[in-house]
PDB file of N, CA, C and O in Angstrom:
ATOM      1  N   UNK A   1     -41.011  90.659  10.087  1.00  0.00           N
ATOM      2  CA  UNK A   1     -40.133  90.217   9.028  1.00  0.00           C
ATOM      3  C   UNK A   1     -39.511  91.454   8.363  1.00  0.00           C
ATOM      4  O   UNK A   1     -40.307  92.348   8.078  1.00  0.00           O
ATOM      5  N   UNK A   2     -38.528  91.601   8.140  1.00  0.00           N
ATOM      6  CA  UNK A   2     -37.792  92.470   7.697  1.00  0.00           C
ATOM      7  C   UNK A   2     -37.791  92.859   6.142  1.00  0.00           C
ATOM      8  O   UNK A   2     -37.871  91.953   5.312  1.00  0.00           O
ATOM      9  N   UNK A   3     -37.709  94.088   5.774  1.00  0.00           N
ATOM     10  CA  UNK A   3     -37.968  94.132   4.322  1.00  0.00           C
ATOM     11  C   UNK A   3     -36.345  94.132   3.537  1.00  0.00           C
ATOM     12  O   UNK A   3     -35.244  94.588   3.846  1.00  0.00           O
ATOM     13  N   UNK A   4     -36.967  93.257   2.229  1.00  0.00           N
ATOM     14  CA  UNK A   4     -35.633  93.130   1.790  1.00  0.00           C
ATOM     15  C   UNK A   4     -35.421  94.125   0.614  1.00  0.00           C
ATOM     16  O   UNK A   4     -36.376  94.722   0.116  1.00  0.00           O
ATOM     17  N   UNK A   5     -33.859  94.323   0.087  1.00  0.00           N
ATOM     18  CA  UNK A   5     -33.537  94.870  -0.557  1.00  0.00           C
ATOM     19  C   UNK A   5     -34.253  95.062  -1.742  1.00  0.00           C
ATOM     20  O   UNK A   5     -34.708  93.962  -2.054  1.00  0.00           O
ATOM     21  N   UNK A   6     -34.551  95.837  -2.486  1.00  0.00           N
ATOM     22  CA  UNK A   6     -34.909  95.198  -4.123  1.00  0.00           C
ATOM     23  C   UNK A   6     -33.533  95.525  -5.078  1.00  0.00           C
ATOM     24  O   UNK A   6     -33.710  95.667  -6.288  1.00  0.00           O
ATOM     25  N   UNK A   7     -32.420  95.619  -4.619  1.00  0.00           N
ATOM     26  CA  UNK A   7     -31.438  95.152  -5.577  1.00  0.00           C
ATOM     27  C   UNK A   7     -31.213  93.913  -6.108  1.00  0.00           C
ATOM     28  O   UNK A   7     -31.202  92.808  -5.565  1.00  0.00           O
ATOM     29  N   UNK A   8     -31.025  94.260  -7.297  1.00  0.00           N
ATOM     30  CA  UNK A   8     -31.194  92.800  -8.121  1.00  0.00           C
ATOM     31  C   UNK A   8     -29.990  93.033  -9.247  1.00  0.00           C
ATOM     32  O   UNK A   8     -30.088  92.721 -10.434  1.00  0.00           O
ATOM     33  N   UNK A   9     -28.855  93.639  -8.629  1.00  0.00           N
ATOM     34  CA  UNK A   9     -27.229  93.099  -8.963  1.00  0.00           C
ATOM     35  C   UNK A   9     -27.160  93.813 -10.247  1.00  0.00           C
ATOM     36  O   UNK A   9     -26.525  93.174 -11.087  1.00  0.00           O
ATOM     37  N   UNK A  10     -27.495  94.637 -10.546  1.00  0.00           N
ATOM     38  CA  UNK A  10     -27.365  95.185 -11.863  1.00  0.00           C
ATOM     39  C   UNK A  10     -27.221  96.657 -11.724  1.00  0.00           C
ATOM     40  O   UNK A  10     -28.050  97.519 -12.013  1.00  0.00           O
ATOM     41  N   UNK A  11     -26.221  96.775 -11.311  1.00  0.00           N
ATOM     42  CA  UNK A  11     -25.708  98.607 -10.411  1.00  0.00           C
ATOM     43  C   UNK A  11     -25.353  99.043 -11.301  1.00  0.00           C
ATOM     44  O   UNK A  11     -24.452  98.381 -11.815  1.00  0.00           O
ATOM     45  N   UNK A  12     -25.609  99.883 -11.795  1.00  0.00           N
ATOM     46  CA  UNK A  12     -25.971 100.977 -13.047  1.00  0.00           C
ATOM     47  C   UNK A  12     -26.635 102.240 -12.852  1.00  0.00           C
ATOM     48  O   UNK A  12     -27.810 102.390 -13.187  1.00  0.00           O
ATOM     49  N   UNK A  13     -25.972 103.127 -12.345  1.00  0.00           N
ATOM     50  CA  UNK A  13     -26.571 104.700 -12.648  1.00  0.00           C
ATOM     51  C   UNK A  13     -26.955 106.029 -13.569  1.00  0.00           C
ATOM     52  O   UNK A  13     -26.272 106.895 -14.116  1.00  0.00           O
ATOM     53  N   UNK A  14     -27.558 105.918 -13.529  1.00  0.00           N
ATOM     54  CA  UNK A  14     -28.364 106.564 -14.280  1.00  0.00           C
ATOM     55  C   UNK A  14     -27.643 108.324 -14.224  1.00  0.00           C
ATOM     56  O   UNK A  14     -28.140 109.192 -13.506  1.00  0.00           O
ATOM     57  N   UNK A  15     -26.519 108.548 -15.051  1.00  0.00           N
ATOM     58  CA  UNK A  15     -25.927 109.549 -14.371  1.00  0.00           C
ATOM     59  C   UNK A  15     -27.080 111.088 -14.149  1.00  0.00           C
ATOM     60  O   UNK A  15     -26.792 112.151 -13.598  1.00  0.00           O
ATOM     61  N   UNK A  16     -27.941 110.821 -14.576  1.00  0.00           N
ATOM     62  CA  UNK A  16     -28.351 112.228 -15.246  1.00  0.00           C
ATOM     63  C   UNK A  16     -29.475 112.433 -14.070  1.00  0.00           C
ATOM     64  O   UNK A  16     -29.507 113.493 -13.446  1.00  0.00           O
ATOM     65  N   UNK A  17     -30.444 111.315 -13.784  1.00  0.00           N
ATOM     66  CA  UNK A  17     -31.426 111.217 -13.387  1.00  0.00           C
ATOM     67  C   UNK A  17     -31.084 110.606 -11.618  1.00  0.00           C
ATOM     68  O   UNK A  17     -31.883 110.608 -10.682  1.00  0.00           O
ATOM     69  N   UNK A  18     -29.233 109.993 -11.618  1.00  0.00           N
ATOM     70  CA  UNK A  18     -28.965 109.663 -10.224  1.00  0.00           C
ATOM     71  C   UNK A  18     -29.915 108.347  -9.863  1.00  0.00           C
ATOM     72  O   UNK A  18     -30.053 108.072  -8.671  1.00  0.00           O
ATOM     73  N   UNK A  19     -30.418 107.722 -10.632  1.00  0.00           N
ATOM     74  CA  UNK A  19     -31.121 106.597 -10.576  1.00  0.00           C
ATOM     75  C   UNK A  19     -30.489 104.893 -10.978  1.00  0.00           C
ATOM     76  O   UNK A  19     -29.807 104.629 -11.968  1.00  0.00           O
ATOM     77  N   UNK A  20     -30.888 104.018 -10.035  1.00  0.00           N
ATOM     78  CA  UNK A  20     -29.925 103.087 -10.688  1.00  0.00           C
ATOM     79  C   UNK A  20     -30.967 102.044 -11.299  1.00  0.00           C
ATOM     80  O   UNK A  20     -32.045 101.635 -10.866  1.00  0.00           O
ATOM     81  N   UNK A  21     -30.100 101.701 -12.718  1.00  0.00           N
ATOM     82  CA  UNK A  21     -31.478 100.858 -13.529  1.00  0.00           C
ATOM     83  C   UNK A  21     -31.598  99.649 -13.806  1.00  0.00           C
ATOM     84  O   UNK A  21     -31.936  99.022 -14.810  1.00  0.00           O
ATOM     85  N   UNK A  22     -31.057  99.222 -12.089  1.00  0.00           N
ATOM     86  CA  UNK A  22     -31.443  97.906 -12.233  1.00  0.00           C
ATOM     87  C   UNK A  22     -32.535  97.676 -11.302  1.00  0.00           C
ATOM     88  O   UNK A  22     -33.313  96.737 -11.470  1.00  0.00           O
ATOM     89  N   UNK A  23     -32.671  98.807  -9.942  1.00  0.00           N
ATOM     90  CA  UNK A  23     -33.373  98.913  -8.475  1.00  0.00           C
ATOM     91  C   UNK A  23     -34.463  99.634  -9.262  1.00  0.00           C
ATOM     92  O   UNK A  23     -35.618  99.267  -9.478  1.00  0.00           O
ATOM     93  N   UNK A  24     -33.806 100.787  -9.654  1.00  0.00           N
ATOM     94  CA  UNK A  24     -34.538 102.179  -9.719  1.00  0.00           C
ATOM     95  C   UNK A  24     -34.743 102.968  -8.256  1.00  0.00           C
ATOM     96  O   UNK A  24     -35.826 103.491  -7.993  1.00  0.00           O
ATOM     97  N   UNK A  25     -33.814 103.003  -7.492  1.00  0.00           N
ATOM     98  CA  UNK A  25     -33.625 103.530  -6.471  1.00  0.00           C
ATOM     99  C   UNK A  25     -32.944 104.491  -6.522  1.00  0.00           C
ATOM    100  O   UNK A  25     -31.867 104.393  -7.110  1.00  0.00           O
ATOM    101  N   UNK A  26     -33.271 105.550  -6.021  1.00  0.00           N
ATOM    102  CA  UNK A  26     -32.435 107.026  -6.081  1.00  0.00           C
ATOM    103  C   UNK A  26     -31.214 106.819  -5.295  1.00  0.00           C
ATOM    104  O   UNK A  26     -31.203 106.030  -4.350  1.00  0.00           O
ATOM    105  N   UNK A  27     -29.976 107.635  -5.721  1.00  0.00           N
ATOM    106  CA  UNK A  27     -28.723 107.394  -4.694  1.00  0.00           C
ATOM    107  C   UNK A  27     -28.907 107.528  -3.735  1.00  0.00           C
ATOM    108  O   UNK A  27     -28.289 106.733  -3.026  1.00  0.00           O
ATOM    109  N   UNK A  28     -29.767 108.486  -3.015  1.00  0.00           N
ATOM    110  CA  UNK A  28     -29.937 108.812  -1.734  1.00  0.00           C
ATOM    111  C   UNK A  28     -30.857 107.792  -0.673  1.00  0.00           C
ATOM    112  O   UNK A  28     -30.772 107.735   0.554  1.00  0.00           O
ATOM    113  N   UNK A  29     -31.839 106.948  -1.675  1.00  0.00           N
ATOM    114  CA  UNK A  29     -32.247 106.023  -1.286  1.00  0.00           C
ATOM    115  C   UNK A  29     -31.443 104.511  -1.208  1.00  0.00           C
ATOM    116  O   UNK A  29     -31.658 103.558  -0.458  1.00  0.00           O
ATOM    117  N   UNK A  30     -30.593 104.660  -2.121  1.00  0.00           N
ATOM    118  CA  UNK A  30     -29.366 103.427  -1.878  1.00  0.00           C
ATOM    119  C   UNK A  30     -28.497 103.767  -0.695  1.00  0.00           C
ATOM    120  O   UNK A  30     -28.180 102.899   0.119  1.00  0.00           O
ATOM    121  N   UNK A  31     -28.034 105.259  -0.570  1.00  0.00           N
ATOM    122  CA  UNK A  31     -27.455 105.466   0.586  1.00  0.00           C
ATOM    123  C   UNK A  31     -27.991 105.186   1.863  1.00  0.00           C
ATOM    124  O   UNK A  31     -27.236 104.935   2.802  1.00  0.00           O
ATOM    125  N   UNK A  32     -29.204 105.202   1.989  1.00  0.00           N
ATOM    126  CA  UNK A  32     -30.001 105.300   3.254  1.00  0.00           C
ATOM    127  C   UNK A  32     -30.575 103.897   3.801  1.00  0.00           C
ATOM    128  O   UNK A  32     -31.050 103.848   4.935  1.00  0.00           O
ATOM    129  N   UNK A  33     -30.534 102.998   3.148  1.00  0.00           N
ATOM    130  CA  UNK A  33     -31.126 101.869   3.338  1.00  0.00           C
ATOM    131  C   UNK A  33     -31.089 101.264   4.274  1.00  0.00           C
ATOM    132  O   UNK A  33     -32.052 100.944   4.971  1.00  0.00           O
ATOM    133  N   UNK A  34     -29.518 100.906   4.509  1.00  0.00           N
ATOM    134  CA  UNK A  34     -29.372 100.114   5.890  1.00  0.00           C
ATOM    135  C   UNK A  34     -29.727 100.738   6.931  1.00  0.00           C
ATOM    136  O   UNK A  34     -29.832 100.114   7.988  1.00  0.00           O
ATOM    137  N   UNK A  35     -30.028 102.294   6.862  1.00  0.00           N
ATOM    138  CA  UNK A  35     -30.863 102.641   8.394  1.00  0.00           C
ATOM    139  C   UNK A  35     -31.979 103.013   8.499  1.00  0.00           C
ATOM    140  O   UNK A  35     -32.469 103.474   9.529  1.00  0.00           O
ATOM    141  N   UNK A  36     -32.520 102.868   7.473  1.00  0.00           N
ATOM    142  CA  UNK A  36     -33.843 103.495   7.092  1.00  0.00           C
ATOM    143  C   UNK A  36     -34.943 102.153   7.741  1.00  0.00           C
ATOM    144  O   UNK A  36     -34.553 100.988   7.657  1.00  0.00           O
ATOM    145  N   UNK A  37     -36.187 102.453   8.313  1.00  0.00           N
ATOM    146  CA  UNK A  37     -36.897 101.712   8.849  1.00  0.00           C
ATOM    147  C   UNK A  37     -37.607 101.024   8.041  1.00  0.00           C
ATOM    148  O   UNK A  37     -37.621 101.273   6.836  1.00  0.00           O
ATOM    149  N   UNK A  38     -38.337 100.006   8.613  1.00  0.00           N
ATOM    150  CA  UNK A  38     -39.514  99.158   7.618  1.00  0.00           C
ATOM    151  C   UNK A  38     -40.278 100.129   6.928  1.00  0.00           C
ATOM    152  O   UNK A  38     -40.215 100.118   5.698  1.00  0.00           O
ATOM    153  N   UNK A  39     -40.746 100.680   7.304  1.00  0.00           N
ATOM    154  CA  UNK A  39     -41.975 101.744   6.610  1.00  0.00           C
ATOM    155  C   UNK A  39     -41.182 102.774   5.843  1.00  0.00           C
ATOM    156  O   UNK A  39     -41.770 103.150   4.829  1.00  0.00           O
ATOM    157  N   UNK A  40     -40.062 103.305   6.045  1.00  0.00           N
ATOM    158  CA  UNK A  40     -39.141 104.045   5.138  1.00  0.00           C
ATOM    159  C   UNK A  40     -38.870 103.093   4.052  1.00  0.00           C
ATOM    160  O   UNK A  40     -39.138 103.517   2.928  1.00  0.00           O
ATOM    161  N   UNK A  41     -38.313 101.685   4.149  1.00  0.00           N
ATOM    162  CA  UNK A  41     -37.550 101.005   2.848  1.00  0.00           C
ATOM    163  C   UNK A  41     -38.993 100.755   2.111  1.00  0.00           C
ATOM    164  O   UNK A  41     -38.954 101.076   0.923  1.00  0.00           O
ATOM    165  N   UNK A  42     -40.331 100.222   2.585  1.00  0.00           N
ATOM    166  CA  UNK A  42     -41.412 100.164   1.991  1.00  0.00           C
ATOM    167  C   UNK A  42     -41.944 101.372   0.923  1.00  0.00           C
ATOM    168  O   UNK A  42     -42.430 101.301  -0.206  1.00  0.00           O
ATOM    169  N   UNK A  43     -41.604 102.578   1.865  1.00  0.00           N
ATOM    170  CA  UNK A  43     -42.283 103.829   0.785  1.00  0.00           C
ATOM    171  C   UNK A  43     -40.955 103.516  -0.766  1.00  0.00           C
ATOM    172  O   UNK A  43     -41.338 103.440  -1.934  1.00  0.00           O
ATOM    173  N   UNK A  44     -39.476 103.390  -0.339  1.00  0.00           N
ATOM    174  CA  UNK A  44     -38.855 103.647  -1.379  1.00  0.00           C
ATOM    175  C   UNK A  44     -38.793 102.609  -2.232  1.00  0.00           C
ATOM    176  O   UNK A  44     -38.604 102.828  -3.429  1.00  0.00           O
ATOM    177  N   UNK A  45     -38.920 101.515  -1.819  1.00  0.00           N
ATOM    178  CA  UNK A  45     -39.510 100.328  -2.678  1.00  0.00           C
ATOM    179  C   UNK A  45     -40.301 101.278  -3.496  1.00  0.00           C
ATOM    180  O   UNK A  45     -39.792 101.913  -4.419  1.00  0.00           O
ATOM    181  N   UNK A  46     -41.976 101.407  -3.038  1.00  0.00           N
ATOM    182  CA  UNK A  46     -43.431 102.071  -4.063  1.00  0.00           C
ATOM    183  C   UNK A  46     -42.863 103.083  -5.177  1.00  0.00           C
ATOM    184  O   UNK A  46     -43.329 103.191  -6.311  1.00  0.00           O
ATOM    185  N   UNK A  47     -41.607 103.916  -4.576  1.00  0.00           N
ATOM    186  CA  UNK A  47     -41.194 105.109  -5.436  1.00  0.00           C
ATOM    187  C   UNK A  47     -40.435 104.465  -5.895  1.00  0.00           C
ATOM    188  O   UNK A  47     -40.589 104.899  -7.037  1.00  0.00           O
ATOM    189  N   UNK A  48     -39.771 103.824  -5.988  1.00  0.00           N
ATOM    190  CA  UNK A  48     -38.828 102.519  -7.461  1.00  0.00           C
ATOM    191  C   UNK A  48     -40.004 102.067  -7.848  1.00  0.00           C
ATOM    192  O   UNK A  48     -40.334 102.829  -8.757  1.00  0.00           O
ATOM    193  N   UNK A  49     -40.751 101.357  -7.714  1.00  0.00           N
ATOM    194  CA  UNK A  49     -41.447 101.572  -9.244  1.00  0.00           C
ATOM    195  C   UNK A  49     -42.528 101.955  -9.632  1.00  0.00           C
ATOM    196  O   UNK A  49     -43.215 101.249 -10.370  1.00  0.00           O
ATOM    197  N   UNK A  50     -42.872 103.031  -9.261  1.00  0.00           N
ATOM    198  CA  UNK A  50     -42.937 104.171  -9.642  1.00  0.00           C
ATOM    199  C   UNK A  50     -42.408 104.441 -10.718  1.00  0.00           C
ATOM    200  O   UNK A  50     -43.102 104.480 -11.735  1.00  0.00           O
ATOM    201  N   UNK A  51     -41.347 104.639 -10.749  1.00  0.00           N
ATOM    202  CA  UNK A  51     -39.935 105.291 -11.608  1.00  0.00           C
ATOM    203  C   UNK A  51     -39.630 104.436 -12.791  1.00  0.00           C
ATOM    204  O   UNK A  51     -39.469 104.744 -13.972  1.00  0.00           O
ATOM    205  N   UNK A  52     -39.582 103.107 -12.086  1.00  0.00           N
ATOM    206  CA  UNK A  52     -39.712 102.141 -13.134  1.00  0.00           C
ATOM    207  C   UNK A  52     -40.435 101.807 -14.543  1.00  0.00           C
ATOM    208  O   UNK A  52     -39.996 101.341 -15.594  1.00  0.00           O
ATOM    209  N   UNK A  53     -41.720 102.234 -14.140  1.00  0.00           N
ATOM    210  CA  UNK A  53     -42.809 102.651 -14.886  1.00  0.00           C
ATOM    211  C   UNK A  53     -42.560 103.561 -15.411  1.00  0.00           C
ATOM    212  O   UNK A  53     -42.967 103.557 -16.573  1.00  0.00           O
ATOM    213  N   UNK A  54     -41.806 104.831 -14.977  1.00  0.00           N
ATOM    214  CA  UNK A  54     -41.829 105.973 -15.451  1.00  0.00           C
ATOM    215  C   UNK A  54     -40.617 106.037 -17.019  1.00  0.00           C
ATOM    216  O   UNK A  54     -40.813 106.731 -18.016  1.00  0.00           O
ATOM    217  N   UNK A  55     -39.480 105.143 -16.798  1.00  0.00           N
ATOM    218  CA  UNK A  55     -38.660 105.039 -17.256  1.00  0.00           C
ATOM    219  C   UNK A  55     -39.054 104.105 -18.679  1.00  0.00           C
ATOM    220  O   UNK A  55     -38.491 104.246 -19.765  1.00  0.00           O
ATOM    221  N   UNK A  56     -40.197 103.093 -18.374  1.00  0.00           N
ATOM    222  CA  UNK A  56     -40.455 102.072 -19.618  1.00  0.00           C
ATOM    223  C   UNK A  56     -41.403 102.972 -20.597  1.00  0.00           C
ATOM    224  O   UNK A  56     -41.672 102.558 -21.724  1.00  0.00           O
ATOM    225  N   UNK A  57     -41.984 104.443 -20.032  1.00  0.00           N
ATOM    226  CA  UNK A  57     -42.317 105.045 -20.827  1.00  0.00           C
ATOM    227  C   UNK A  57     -41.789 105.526 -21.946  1.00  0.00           C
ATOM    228  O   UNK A  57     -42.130 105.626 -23.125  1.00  0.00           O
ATOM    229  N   UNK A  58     -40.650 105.865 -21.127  1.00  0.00           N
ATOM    230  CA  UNK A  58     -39.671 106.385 -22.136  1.00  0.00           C
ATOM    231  C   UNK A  58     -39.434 106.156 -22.784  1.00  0.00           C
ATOM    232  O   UNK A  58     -38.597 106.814 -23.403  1.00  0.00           O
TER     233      UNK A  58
END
């Protein structure tokens, strides 16, 4: 089964940090997605939230 996006339509970057705060996916990880493998989109999923967390600290 294929892993799905975790965009959830709320594209907003984070200019400073290059993060978008609706995913929390790094640009480079939004860039990469559609070729990036199961086990690649899985790790960047864990590191969105990650970040996510990191950000509600704030």
């Amino acid at each position: 089964m294929a892993v799905s996006s975790p965009c959830i339509g709320i594209c907003e970057l984070d200019s400073e940090k290059q993060v978008c705060t609706g995913c929390f996916r790094h640009i480079d990880e939004i860039g990469a997605w559609r070729t990036a493998s199961d086990g690649q989109k899985k790790r960047i999923i864990q590191q969105a939230r990650t970040r996510k967390k990191q950000f509600e600290k704030n």
